[in-house]
PDB file of N, CA, C and O in Angstrom:
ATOM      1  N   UNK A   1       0.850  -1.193   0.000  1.00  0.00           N
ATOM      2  CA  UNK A   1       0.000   0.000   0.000  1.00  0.00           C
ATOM      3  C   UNK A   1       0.890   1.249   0.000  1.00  0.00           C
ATOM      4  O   UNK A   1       1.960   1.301   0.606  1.00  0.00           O
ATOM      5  N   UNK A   2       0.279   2.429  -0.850  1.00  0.00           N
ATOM      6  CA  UNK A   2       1.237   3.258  -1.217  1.00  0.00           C
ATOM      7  C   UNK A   2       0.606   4.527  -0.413  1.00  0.00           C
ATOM      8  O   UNK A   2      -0.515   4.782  -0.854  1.00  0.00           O
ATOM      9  N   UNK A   3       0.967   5.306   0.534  1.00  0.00           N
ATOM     10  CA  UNK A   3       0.093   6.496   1.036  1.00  0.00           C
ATOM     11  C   UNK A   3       0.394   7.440   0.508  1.00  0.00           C
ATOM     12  O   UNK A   3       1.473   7.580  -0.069  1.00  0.00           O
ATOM     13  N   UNK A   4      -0.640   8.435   0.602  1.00  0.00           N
ATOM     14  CA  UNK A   4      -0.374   9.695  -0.398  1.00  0.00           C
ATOM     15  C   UNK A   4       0.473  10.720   0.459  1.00  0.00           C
ATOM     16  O   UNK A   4       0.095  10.766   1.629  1.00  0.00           O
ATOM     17  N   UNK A   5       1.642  11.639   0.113  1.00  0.00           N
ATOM     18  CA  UNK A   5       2.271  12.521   1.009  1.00  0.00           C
ATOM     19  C   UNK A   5       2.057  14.099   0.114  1.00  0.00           C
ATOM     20  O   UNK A   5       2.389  14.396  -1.034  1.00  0.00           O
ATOM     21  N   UNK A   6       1.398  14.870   1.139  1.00  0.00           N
ATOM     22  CA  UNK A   6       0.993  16.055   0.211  1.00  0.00           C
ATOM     23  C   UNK A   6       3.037  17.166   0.600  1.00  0.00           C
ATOM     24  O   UNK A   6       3.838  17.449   1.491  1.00  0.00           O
ATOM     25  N   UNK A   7       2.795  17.297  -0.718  1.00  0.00           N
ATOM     26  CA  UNK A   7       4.473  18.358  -0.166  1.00  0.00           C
ATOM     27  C   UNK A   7       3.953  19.517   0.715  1.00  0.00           C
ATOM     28  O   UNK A   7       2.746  19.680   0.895  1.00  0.00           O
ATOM     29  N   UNK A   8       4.796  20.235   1.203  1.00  0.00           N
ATOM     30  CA  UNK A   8       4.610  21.540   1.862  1.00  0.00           C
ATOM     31  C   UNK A   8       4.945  22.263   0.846  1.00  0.00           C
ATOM     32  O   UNK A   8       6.164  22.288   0.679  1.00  0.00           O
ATOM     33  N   UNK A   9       4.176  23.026  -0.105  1.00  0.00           N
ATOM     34  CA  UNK A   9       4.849  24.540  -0.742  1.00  0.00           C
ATOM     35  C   UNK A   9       5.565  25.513  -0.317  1.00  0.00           C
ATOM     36  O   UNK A   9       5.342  26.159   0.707  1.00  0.00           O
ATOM     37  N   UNK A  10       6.580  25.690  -1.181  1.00  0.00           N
ATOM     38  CA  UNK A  10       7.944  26.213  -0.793  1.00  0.00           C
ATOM     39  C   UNK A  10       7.596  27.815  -1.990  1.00  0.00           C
ATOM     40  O   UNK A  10       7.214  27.994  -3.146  1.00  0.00           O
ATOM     41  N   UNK A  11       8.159  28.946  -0.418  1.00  0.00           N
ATOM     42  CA  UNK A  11       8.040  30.080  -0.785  1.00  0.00           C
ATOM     43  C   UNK A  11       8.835  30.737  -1.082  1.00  0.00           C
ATOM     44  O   UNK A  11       9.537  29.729  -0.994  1.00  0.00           O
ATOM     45  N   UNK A  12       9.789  31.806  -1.500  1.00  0.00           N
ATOM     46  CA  UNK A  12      10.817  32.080  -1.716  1.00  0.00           C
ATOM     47  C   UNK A  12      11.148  34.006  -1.578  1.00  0.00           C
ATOM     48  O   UNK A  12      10.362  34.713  -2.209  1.00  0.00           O
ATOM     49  N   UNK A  13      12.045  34.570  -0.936  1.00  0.00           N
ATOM     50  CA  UNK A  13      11.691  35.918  -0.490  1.00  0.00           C
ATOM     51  C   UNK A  13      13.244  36.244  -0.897  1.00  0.00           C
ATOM     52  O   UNK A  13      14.241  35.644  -0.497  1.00  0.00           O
ATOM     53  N   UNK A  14      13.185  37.340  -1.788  1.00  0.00           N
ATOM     54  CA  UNK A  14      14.743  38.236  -1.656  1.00  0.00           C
ATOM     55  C   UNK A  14      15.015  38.625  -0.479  1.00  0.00           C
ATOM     56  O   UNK A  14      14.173  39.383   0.003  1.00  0.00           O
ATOM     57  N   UNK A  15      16.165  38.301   0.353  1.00  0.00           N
ATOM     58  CA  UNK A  15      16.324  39.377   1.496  1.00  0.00           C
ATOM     59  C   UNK A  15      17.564  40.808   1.152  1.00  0.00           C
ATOM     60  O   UNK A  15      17.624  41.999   1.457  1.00  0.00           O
ATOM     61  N   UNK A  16      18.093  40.203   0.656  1.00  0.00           N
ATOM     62  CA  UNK A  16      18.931  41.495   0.010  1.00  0.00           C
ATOM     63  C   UNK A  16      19.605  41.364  -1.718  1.00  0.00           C
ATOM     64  O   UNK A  16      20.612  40.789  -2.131  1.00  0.00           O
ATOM     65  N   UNK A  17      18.838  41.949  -2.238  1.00  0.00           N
ATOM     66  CA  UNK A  17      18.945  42.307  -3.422  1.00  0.00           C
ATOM     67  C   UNK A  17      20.307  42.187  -3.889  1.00  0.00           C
ATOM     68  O   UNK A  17      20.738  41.441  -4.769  1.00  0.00           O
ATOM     69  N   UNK A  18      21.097  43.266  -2.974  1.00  0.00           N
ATOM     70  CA  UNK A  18      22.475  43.196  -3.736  1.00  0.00           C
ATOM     71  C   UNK A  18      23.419  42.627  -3.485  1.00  0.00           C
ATOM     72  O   UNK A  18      24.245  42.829  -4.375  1.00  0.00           O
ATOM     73  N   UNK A  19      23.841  41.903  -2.628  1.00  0.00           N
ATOM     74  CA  UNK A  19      24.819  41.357  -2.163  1.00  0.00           C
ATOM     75  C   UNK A  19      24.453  40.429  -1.345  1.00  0.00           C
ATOM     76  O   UNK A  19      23.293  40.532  -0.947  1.00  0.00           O
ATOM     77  N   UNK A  20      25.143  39.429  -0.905  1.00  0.00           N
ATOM     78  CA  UNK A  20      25.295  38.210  -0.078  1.00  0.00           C
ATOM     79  C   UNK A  20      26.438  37.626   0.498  1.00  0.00           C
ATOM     80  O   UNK A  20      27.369  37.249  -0.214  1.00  0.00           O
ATOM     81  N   UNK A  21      26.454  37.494   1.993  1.00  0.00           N
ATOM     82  CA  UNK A  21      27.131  36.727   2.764  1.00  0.00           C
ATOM     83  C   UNK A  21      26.298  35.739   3.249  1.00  0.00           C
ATOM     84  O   UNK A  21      25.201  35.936   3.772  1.00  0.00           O
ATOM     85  N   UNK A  22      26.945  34.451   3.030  1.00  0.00           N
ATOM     86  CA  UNK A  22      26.019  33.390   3.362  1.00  0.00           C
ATOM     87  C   UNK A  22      25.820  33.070   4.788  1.00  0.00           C
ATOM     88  O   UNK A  22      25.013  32.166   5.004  1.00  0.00           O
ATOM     89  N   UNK A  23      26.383  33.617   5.798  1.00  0.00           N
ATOM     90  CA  UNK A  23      26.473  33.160   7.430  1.00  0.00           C
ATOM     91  C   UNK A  23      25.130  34.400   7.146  1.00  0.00           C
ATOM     92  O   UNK A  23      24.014  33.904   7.302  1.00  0.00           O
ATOM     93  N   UNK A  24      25.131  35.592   6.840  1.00  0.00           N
ATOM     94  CA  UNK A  24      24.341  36.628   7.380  1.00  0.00           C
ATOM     95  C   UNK A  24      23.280  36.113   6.466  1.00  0.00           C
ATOM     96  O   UNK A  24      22.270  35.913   7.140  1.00  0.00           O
ATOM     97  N   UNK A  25      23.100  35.830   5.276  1.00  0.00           N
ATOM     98  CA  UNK A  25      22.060  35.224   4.694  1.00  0.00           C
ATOM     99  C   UNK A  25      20.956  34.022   5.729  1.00  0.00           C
ATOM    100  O   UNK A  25      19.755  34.029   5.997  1.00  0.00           O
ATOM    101  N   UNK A  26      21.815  33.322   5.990  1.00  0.00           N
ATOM    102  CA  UNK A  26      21.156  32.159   6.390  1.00  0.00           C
ATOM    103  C   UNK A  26      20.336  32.910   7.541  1.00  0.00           C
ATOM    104  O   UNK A  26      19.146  33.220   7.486  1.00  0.00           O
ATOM    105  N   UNK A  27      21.252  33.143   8.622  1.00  0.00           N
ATOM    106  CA  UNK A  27      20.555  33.908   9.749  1.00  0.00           C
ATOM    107  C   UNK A  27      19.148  34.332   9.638  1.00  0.00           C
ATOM    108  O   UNK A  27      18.009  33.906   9.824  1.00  0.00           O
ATOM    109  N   UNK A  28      19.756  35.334   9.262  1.00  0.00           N
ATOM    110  CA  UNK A  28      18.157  36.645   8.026  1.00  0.00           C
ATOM    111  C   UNK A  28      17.266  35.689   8.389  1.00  0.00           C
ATOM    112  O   UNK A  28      16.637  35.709   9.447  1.00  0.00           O
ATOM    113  N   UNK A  29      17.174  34.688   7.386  1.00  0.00           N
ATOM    114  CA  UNK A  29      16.380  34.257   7.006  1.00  0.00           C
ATOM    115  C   UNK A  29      15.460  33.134   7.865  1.00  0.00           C
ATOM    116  O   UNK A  29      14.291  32.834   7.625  1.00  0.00           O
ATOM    117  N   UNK A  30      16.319  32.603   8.928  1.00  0.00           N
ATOM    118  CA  UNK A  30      15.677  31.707   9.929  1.00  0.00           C
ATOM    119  C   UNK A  30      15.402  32.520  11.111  1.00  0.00           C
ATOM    120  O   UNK A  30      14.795  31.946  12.015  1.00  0.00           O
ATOM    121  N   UNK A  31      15.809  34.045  11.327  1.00  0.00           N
ATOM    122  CA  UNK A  31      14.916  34.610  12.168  1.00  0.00           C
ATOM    123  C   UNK A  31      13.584  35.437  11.387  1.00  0.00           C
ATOM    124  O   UNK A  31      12.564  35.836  11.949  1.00  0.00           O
ATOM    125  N   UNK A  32      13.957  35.569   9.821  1.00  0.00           N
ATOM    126  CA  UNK A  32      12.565  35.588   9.767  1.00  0.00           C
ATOM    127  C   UNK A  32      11.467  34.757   9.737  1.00  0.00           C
ATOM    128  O   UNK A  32      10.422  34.857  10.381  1.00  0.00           O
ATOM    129  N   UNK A  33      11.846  33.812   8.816  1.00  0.00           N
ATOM    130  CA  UNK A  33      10.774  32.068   8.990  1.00  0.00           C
ATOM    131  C   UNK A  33      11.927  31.196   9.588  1.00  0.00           C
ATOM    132  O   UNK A  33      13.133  31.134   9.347  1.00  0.00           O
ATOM    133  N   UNK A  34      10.974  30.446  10.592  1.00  0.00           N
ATOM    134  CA  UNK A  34      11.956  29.674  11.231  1.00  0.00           C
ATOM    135  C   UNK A  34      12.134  28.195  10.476  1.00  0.00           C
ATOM    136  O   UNK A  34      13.093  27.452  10.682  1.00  0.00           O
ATOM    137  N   UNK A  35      11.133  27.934   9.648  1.00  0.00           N
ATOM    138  CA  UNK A  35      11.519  26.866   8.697  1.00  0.00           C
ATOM    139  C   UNK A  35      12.447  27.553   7.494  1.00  0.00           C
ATOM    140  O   UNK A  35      12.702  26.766   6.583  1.00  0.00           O
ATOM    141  N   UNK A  36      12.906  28.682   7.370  1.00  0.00           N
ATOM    142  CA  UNK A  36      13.761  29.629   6.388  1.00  0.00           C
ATOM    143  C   UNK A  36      15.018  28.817   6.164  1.00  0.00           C
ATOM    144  O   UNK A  36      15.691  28.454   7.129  1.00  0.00           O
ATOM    145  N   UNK A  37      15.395  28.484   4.758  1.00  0.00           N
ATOM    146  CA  UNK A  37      16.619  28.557   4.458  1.00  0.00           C
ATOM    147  C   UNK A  37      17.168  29.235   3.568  1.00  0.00           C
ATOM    148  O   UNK A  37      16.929  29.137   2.365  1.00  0.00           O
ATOM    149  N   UNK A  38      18.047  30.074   4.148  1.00  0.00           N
ATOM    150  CA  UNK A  38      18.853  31.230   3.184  1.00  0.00           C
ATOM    151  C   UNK A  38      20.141  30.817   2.403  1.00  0.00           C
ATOM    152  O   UNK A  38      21.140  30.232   2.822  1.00  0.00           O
ATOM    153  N   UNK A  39      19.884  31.221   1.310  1.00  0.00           N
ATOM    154  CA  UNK A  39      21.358  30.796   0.480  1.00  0.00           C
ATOM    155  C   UNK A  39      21.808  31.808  -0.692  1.00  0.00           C
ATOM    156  O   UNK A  39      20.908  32.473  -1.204  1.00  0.00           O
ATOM    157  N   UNK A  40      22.849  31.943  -1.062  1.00  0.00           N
ATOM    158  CA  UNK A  40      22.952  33.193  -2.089  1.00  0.00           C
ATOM    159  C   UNK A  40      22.864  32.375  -3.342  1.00  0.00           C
ATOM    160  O   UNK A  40      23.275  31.236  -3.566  1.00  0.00           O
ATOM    161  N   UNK A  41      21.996  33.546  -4.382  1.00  0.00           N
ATOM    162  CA  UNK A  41      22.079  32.619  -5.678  1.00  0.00           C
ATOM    163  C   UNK A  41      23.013  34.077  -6.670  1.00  0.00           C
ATOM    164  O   UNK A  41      23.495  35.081  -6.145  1.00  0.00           O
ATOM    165  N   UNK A  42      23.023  33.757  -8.065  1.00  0.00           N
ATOM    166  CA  UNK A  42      23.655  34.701  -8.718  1.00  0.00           C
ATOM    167  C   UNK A  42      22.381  35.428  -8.998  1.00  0.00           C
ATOM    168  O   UNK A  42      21.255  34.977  -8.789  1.00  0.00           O
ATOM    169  N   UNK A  43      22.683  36.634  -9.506  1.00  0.00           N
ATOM    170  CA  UNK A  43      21.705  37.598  -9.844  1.00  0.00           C
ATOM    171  C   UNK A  43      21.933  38.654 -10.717  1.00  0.00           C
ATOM    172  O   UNK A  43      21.246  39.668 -10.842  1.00  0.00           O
ATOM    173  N   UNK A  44      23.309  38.235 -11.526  1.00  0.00           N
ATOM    174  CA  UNK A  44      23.591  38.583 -12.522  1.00  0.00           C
ATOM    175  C   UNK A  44      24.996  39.386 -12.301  1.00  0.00           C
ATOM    176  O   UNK A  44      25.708  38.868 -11.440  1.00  0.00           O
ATOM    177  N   UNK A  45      25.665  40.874 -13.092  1.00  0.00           N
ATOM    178  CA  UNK A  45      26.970  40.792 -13.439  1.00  0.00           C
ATOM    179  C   UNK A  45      27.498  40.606 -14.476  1.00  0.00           C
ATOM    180  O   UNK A  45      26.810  40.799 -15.478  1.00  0.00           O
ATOM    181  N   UNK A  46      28.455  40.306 -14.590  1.00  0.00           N
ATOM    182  CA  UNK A  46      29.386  39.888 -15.936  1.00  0.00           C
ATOM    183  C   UNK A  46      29.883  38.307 -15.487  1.00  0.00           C
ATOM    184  O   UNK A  46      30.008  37.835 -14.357  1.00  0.00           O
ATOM    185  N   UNK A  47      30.074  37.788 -16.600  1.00  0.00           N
ATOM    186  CA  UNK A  47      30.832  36.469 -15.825  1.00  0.00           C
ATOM    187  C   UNK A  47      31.880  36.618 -15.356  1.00  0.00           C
ATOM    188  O   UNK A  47      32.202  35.511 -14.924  1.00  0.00           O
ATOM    189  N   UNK A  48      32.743  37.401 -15.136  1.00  0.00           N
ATOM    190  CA  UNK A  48      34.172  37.733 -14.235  1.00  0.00           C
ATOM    191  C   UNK A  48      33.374  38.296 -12.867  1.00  0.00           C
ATOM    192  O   UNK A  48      33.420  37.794 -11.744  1.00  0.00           O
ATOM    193  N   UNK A  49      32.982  38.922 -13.090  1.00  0.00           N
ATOM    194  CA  UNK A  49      32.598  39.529 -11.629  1.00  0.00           C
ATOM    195  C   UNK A  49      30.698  39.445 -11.099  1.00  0.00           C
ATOM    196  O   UNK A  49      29.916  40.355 -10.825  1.00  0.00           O
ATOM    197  N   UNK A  50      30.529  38.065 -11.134  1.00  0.00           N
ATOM    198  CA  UNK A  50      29.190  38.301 -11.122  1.00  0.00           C
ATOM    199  C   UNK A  50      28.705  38.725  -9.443  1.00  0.00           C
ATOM    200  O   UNK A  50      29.342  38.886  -8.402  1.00  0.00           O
ATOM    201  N   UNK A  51      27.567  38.786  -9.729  1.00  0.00           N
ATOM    202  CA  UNK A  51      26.715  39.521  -8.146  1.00  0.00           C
ATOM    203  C   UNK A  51      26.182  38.478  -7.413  1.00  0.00           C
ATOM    204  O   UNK A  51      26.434  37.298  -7.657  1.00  0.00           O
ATOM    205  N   UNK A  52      25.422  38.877  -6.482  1.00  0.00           N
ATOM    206  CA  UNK A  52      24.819  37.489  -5.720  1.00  0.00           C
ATOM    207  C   UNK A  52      23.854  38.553  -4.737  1.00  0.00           C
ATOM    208  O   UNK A  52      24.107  39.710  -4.404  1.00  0.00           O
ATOM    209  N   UNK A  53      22.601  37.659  -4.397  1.00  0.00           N
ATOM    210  CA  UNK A  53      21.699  37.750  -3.698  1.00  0.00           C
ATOM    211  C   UNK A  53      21.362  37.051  -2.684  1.00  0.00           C
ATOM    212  O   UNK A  53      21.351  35.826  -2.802  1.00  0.00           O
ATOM    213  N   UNK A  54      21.039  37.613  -1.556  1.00  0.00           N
ATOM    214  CA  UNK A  54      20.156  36.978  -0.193  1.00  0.00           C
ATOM    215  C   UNK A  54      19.010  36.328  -1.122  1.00  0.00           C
ATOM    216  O   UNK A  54      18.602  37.040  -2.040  1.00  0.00           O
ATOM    217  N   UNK A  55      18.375  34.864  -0.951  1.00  0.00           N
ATOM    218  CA  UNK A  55      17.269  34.186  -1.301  1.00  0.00           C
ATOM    219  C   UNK A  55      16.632  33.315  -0.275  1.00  0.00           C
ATOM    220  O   UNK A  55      16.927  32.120  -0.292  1.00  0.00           O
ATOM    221  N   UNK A  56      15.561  33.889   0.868  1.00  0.00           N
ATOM    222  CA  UNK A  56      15.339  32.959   1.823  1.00  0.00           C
ATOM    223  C   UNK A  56      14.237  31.735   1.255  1.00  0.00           C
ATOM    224  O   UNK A  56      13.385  32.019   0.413  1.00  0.00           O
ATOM    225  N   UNK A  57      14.329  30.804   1.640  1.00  0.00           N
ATOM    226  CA  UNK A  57      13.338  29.758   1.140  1.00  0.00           C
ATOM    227  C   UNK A  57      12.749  28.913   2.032  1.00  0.00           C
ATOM    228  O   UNK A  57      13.230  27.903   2.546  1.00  0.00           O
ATOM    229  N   UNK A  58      11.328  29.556   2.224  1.00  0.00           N
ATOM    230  CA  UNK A  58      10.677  28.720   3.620  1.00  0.00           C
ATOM    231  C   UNK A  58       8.904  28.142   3.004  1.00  0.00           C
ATOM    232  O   UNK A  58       8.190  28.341   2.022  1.00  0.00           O
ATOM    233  N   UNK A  59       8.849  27.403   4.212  1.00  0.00           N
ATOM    234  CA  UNK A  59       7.393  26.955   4.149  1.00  0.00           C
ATOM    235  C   UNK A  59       6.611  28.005   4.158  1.00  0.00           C
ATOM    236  O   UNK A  59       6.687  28.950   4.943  1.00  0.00           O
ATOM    237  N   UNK A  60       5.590  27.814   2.996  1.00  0.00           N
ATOM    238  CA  UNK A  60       4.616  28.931   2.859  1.00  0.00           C
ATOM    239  C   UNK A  60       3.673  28.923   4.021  1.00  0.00           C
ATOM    240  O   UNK A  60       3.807  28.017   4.844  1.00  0.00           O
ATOM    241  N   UNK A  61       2.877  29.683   4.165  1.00  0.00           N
ATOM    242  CA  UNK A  61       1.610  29.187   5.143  1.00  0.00           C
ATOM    243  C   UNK A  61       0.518  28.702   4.538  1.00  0.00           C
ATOM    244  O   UNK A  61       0.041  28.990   3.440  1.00  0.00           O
ATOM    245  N   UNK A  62       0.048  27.687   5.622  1.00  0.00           N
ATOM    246  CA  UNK A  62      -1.349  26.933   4.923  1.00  0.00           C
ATOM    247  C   UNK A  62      -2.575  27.862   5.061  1.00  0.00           C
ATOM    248  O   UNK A  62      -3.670  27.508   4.625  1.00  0.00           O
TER     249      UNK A  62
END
């Protein structure tokens, strides 16, 4: 027997636009949602010097 598992929808919030440190990212982001995980993604630049962003990623609310 196979049970059904509904996912939790996953929300996603810029916390800082322009820049990213990932210790201060993460933080951010689990004192704002405590299911929050913060991670920097790229967000553009040049390919020599590209940029990076705060991206927190938490459980939406039901």
């Amino acid at each position: 027997m196979v049970s059904k598992v509904e996912a939790q929808k996953r929300c996603t919030e810029v916390l800082n636009p322009s820049s990213c440190l990932l210790a201060e990212c993460r933080h951010e982001c689990s004192q704002k949602y405590p299911s929050g995980v913060g991670q920097c993604i790229e967000s553009g630049g040049t390919p020599l010097q590209p940029t990076y962003e705060c991206l927190c990623v938490y459980n939406c609310p039901l």
